[in-house]
FIDO-321829 format. One record per residue: residue number from 1; residue in one letter; x, z, y of N, C-alpha, C, CB in turn. Coordinates in Angstrom, 1 decimal. Glycine has a CB too. Layout:
! FIDO-321829
> pos code n.u n.w n.v ca.u ca.w ca.v c.u c.w c.v cb.u cb.w cb.v
> NUM a X Z Y X Z Y X Z Y X Z Y
...
//
This chain:
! FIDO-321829
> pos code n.u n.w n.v ca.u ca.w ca.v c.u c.w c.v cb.u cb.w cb.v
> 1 x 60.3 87.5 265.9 59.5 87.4 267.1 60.4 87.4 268.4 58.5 88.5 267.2
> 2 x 61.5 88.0 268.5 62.5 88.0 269.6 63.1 86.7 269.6 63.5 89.1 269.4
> 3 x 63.1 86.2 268.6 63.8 84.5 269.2 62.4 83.8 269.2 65.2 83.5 268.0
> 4 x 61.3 84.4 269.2 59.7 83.8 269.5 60.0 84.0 270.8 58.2 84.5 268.9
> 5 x 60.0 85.1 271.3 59.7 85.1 272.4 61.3 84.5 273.8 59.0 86.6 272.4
> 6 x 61.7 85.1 273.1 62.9 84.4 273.9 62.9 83.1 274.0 64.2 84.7 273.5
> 7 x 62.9 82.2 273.1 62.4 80.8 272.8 61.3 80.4 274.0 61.7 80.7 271.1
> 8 x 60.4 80.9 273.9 58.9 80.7 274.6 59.7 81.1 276.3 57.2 82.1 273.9
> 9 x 59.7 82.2 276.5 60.2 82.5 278.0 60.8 81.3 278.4 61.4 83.8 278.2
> 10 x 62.5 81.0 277.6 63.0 79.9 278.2 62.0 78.5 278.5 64.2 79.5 277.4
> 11 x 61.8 78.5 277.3 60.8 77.1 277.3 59.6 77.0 278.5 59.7 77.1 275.6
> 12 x 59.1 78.3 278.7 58.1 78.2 279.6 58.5 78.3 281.1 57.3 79.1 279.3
> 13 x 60.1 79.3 281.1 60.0 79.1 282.2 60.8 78.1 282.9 60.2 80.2 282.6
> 14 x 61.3 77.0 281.6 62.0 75.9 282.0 60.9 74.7 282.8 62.8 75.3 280.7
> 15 x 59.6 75.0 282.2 58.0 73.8 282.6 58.1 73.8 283.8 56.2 74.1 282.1
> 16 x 58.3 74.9 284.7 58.1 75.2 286.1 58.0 74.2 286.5 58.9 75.9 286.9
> 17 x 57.3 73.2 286.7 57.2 72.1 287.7 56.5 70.7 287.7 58.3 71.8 288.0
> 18 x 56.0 70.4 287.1 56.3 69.1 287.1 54.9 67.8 286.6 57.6 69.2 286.0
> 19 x 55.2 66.7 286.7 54.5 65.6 285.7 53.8 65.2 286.7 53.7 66.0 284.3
> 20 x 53.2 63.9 286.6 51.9 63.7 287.1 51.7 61.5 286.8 51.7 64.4 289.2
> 21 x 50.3 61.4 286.3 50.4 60.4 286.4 49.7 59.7 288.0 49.9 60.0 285.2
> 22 x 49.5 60.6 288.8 48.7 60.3 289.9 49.6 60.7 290.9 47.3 60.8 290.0
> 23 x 50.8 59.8 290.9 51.6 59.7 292.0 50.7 59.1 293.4 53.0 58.7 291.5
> 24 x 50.7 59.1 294.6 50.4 58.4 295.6 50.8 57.5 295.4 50.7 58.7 296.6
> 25 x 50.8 56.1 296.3 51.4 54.9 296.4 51.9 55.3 297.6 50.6 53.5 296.3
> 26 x 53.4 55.2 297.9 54.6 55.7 299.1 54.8 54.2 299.2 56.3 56.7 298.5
> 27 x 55.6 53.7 300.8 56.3 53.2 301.4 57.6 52.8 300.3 56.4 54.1 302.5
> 28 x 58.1 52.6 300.0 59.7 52.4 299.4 60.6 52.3 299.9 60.0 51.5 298.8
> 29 x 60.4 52.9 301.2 61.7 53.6 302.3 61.0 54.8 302.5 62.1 52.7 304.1
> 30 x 59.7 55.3 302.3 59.2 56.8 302.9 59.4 57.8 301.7 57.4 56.7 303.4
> 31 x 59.2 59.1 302.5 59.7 60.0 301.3 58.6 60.8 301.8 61.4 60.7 301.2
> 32 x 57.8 61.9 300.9 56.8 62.8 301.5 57.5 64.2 300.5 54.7 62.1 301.2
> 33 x 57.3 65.0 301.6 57.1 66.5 300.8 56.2 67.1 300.9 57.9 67.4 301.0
> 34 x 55.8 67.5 299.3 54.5 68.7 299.2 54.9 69.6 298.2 53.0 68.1 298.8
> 35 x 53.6 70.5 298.6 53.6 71.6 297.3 52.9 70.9 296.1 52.7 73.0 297.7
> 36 x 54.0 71.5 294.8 53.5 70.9 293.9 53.2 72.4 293.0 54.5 69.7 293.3
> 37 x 52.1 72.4 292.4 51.6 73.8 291.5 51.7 73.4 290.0 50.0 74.3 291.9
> 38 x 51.7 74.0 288.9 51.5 73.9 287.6 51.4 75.2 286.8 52.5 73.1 287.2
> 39 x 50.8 74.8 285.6 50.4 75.9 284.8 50.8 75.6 283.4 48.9 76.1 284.9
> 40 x 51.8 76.5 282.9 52.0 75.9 281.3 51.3 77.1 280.5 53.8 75.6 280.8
> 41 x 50.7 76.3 279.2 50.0 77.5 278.3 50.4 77.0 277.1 48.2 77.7 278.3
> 42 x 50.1 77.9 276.0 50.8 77.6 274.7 50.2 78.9 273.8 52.5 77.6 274.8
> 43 x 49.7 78.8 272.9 49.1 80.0 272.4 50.0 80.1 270.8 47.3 79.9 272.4
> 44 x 50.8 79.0 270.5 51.8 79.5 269.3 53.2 80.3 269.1 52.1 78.3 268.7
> 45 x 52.9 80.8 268.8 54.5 81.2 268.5 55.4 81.1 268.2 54.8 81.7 268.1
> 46 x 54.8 79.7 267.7 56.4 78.9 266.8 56.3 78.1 267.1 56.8 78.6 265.3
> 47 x 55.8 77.5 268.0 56.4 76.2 268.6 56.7 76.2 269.8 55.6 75.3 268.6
> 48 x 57.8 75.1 269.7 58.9 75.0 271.3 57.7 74.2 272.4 60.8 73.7 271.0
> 49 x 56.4 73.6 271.9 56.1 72.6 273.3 55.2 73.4 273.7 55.5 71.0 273.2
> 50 x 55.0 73.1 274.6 53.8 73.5 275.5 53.4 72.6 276.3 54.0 74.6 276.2
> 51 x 51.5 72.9 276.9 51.2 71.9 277.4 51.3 72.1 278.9 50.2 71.6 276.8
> 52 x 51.3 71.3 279.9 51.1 71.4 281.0 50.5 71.1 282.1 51.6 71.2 281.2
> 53 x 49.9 71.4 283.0 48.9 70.7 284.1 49.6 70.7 285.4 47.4 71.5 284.2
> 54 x 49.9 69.6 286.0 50.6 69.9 287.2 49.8 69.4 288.9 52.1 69.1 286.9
> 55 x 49.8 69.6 289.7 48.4 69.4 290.6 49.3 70.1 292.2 46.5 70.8 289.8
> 56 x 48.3 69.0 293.1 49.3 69.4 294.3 49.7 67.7 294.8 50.9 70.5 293.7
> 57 x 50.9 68.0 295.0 51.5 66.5 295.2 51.1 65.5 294.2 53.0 66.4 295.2
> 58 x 50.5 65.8 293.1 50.8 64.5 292.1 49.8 65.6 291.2 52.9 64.0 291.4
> 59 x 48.7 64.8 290.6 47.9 65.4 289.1 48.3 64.7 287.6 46.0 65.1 289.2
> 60 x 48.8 65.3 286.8 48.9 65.0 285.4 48.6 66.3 284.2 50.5 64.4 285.4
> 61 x 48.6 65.7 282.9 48.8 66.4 282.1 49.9 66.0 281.3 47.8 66.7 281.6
> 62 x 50.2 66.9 281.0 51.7 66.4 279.9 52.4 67.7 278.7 53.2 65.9 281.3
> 63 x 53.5 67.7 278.5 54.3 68.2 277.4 55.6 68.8 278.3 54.6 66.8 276.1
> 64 x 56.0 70.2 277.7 57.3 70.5 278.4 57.5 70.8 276.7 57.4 71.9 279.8
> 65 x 59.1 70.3 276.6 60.1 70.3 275.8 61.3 70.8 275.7 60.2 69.5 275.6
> 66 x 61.1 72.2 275.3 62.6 72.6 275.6 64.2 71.8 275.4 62.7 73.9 274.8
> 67 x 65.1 72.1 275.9 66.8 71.1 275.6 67.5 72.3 275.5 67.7 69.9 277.0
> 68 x 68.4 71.8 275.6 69.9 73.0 275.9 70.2 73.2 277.3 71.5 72.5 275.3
> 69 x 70.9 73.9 277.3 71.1 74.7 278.9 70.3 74.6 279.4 72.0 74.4 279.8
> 70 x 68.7 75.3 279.3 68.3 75.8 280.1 67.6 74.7 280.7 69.1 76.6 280.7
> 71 x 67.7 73.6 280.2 67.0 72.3 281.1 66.3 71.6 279.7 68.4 71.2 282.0
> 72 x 64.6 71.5 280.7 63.1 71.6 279.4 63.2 69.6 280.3 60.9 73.3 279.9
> 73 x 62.1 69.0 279.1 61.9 67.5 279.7 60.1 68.2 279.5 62.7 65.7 278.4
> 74 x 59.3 67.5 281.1 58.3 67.3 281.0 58.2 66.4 281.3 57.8 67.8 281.3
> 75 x 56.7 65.7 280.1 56.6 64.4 279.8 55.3 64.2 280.2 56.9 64.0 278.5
> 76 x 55.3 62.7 280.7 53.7 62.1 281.4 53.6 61.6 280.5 53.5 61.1 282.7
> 77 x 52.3 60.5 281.2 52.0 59.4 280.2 52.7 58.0 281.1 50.0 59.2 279.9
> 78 x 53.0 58.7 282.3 53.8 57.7 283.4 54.9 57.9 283.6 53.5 57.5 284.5
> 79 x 55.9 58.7 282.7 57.3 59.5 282.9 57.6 60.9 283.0 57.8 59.1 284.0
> 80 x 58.8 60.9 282.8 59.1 61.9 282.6 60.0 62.7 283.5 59.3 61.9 281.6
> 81 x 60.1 64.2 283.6 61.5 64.5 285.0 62.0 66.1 283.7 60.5 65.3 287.5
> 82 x 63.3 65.8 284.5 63.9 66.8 283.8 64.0 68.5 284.6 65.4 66.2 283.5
> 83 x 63.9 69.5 283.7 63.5 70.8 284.6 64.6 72.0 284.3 61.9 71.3 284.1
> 84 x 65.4 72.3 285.6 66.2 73.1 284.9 65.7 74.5 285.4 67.7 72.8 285.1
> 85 x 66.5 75.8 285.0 65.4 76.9 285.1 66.7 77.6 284.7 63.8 77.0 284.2
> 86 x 66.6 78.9 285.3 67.2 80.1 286.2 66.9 81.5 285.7 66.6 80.0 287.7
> 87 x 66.3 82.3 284.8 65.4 83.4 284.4 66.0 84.6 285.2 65.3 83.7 282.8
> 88 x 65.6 85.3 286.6 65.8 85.4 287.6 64.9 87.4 287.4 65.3 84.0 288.6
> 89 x 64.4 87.8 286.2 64.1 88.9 286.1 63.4 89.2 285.2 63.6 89.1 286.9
> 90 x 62.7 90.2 284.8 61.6 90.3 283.9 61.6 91.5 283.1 61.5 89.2 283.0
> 91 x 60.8 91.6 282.0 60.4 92.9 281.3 59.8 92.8 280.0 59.4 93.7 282.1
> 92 x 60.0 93.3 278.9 59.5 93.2 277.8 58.9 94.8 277.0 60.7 92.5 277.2
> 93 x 57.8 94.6 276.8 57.6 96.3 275.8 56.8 95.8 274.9 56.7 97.8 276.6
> 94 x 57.0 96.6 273.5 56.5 96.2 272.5 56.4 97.8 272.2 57.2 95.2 271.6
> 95 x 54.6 98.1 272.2 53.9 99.1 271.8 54.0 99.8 269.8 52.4 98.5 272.3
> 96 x 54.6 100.6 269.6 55.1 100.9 268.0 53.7 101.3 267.4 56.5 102.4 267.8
> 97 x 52.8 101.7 268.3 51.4 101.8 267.4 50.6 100.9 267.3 50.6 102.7 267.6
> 98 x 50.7 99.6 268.2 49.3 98.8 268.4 50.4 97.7 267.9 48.2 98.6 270.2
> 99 x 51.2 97.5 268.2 52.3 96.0 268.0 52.2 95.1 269.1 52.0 95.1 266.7
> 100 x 51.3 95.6 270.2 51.2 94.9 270.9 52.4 94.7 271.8 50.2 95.3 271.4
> 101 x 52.7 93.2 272.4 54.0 92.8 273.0 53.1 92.2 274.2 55.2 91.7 272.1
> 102 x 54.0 93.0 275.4 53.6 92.0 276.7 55.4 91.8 277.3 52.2 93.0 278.2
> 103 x 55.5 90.4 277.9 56.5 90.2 278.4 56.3 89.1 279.8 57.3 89.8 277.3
> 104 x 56.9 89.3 280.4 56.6 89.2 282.4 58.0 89.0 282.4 56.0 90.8 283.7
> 105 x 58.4 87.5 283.4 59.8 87.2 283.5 59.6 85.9 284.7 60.5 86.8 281.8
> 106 x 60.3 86.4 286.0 60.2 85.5 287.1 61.6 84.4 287.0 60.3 86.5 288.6
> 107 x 61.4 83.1 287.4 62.7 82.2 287.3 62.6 81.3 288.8 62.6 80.9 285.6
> 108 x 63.7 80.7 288.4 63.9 80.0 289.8 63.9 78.5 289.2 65.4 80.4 290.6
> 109 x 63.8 77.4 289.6 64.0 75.8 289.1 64.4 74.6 290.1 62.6 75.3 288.4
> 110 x 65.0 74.1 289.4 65.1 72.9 290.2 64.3 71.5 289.3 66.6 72.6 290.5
> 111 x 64.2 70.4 290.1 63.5 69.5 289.3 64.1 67.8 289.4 61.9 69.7 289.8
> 112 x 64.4 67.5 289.1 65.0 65.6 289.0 64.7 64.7 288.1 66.4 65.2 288.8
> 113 x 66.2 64.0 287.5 66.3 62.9 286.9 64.6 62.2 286.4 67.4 63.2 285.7
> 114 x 64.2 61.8 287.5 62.7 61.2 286.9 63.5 60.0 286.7 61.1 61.1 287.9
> 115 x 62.0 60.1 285.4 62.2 58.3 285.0 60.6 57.7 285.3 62.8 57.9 282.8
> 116 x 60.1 56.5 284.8 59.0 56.0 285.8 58.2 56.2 286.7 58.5 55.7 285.5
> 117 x 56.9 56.4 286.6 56.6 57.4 288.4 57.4 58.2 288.8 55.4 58.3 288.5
> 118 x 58.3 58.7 288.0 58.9 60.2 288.9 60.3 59.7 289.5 59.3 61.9 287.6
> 119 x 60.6 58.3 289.3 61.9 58.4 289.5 62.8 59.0 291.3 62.2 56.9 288.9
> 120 x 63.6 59.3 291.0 63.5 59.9 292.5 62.6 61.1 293.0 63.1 58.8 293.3
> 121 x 61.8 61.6 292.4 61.9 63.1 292.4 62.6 64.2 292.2 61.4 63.4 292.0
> 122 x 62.3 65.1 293.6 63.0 66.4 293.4 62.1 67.2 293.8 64.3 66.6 294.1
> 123 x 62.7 68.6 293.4 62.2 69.6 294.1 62.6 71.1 293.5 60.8 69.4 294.1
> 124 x 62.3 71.8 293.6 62.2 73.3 293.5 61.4 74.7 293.6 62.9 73.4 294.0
> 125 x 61.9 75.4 293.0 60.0 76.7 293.2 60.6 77.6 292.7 58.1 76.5 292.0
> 126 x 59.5 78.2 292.3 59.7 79.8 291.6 58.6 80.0 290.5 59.5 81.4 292.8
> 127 x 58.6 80.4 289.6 57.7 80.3 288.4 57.6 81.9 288.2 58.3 79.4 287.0
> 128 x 56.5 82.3 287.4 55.9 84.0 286.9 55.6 83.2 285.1 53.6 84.7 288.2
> 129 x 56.3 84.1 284.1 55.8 83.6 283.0 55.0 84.9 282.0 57.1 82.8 282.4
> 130 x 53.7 85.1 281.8 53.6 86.4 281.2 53.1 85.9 279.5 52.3 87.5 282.1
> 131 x 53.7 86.6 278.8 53.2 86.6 277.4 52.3 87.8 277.1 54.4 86.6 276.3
> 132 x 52.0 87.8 275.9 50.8 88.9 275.8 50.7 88.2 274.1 48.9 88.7 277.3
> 133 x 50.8 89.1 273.3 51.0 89.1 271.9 50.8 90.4 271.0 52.2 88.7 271.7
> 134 x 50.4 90.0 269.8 50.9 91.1 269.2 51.2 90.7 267.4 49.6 92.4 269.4
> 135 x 52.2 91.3 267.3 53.2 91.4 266.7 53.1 91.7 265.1 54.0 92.2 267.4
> 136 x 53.7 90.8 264.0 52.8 91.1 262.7 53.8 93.0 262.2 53.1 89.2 260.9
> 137 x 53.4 93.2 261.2 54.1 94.1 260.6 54.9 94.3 259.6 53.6 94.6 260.3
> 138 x 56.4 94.5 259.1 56.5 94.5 258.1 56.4 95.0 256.7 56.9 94.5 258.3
> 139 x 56.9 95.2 255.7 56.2 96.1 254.3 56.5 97.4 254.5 56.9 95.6 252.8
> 140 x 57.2 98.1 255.6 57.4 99.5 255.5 56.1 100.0 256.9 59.4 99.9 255.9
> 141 x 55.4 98.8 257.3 54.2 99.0 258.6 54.9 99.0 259.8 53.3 100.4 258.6
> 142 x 56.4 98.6 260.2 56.7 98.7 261.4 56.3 97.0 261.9 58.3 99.3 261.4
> 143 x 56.4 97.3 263.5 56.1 95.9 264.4 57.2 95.1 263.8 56.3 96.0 266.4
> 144 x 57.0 93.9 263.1 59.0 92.5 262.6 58.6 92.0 264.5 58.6 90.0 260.4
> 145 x 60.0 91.6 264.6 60.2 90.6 265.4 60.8 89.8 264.9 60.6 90.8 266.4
> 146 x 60.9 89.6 263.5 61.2 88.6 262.6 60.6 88.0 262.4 61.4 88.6 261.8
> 147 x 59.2 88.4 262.3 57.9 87.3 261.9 57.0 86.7 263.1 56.8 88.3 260.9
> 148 x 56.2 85.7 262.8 55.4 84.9 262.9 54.4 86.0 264.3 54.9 84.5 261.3
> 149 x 54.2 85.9 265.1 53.1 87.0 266.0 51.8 87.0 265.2 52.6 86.4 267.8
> 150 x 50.8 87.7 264.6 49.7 87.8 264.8 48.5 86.9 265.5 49.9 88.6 265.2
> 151 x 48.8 86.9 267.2 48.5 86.3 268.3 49.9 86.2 269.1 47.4 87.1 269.1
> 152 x 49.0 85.0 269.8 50.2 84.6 270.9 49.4 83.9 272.5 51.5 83.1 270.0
> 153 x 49.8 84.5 273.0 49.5 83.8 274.8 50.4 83.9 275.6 48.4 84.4 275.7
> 154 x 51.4 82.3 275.9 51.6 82.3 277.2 51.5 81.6 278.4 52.4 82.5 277.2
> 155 x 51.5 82.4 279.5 50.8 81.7 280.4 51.9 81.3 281.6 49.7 82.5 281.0
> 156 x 52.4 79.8 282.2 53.5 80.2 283.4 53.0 79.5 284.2 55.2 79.9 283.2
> 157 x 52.9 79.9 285.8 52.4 79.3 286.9 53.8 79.3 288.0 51.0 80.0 287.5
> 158 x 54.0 77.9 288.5 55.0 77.7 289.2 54.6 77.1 290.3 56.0 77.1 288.6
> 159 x 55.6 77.0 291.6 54.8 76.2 292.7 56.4 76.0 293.5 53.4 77.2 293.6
> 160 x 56.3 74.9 294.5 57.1 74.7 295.0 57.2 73.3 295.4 57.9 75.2 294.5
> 161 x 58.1 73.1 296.3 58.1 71.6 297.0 58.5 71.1 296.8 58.2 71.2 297.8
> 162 x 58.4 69.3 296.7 58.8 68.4 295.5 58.8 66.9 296.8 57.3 68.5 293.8
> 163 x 59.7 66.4 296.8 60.2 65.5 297.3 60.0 64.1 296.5 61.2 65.8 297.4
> 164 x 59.0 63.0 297.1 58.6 62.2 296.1 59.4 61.2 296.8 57.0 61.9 295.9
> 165 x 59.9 60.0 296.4 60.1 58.5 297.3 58.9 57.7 297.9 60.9 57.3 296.4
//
């Protein structure tokens, strides 16, 4: 469960940002900045994707995919931008009588390399990612963070301003 959740933190707090298939129609010399908000949720434990809703400058739904270093791909149905992410604080407790796990972890991001609607997007924010789990047991009754969670919820909301062409 510790590389569950460590896995999930990065992954979620790499989503901070992004997607939309409802770009405006811009100028192709104008550039607009807004706030862009999103919410990633994911209620497995073993899996790296999660889904995403992003709203603000641009509405989509889409897929965040974790990579290496710390940089996730969220995917449209009109493109995709790459998200890199910062894990900038946080807190983990895992309760020895209930198994219950809550974990809270603030990040920082930046956002680019878009490819079709996004191309030429940027931007940047701050993301809050909280899990809330609880944790299976092993054969002696202690909390594994080896195993599989029980339950799993996580939730990450990010916001920040995003530079479209």
């Amino acid at each position: 469960m510790r590389k569950i959740i460590t896995s999930a933190a990065i992954a979620a707090t790499a989503v901070a940002l992004l997607g939309g298939t409802g770009i405006a129609a811009a100028s192709s010399h104008a550039t607009a900045t807004k706030t862009e908000n999103f919410q990633l949720m994911s209620t497995s434990g073993t899996s790296n994707k999660s889904s995403v809703i992003a709203y603000g400058a641009f509405t989509a739904a889409g897929v965040d995919t974790p990579g290496a270093h710390n940089t996730d791909t969220l995917t449209f149905p009109n493109g995709a931008l790459k998200l890199v992410h910062k894990i900038t604080g946080g807190k983990q407790h895992i309760d020895p009588a209930t198994c219950l796990v809550t974990v809270t972890q603030t990040a920082t991001y930046t956002l680019g390399s878009g490819t079709g609607a996004y191309k030429g997007v940027t931007g940047s924010g701050n993301a809050k990612l909280n899990i809330l789990g609880i944790a299976a047991r092993n054969s002696a009754g202690k909390c594994s963070m080896a195993k599989a969670p029980l339950a799993f919820h996580l939730v990450i909301n990010g916001s920040g301003p995003v530079t479209m062409p």
